[in-house]
C-alpha positions as CSV (number, residue, x, y, z in Angstrom):
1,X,7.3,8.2,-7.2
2,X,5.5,5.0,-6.8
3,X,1.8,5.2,-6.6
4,X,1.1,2.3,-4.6
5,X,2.8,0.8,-0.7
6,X,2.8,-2.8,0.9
7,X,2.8,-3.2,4.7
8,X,4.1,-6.8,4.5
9,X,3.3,-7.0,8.8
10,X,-0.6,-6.7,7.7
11,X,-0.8,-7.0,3.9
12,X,-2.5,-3.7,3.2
13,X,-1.8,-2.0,0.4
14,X,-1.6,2.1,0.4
15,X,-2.6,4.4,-2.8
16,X,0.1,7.4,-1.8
17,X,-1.3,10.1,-3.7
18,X,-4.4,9.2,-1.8
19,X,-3.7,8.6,2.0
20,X,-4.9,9.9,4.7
21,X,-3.4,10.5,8.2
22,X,-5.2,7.8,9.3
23,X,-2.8,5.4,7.0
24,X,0.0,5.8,9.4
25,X,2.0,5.3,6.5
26,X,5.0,6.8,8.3
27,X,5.1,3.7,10.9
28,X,5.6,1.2,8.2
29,X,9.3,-0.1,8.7
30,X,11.5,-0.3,6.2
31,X,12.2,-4.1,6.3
32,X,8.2,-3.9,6.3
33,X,7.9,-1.5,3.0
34,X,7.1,-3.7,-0.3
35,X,6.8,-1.9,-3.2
36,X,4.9,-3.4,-6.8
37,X,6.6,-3.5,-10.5
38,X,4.1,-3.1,-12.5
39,X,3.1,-0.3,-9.9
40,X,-0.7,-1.2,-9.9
41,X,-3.6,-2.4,-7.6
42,X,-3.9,-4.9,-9.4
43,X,-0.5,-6.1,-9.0
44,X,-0.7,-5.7,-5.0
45,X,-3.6,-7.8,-5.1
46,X,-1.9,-10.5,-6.9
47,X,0.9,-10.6,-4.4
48,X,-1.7,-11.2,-1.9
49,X,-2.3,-7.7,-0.5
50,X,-5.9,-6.2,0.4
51,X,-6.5,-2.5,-0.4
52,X,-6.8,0.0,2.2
53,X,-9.9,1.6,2.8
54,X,-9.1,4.2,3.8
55,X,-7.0,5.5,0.6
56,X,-7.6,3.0,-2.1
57,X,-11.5,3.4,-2.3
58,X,-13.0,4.9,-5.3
């Protein structure tokens, strides 16, 4: 399972084992999913993604 979701309509980047409700993770559209190889933070950050902070905070 990957750890870590892009919504390419607002560049935020989801932790999955860590979101909340508030995420509304399940009204990112598929065309709108991206996905990270490596699966890291660090990665989506790269690709121009900010971190959620909702689920992503420490």
């Amino acid at each position: 399972m990957p750890g870590f979701l892009g919504d390419k309509q607002n560049n935020i980047v989801h932790h999955l084992a860590n979101m909340k409700e508030e995420c509304k993770i399940i009204n990112i559209g598929l065309k709108d999913k991206q996905y990270f190889d490596p699966d890291t933070l660090e990665n989506a950050q790269a690709k121009n993604f900010s971190p959620c902070k909702l689920c992503t905070s420490n």
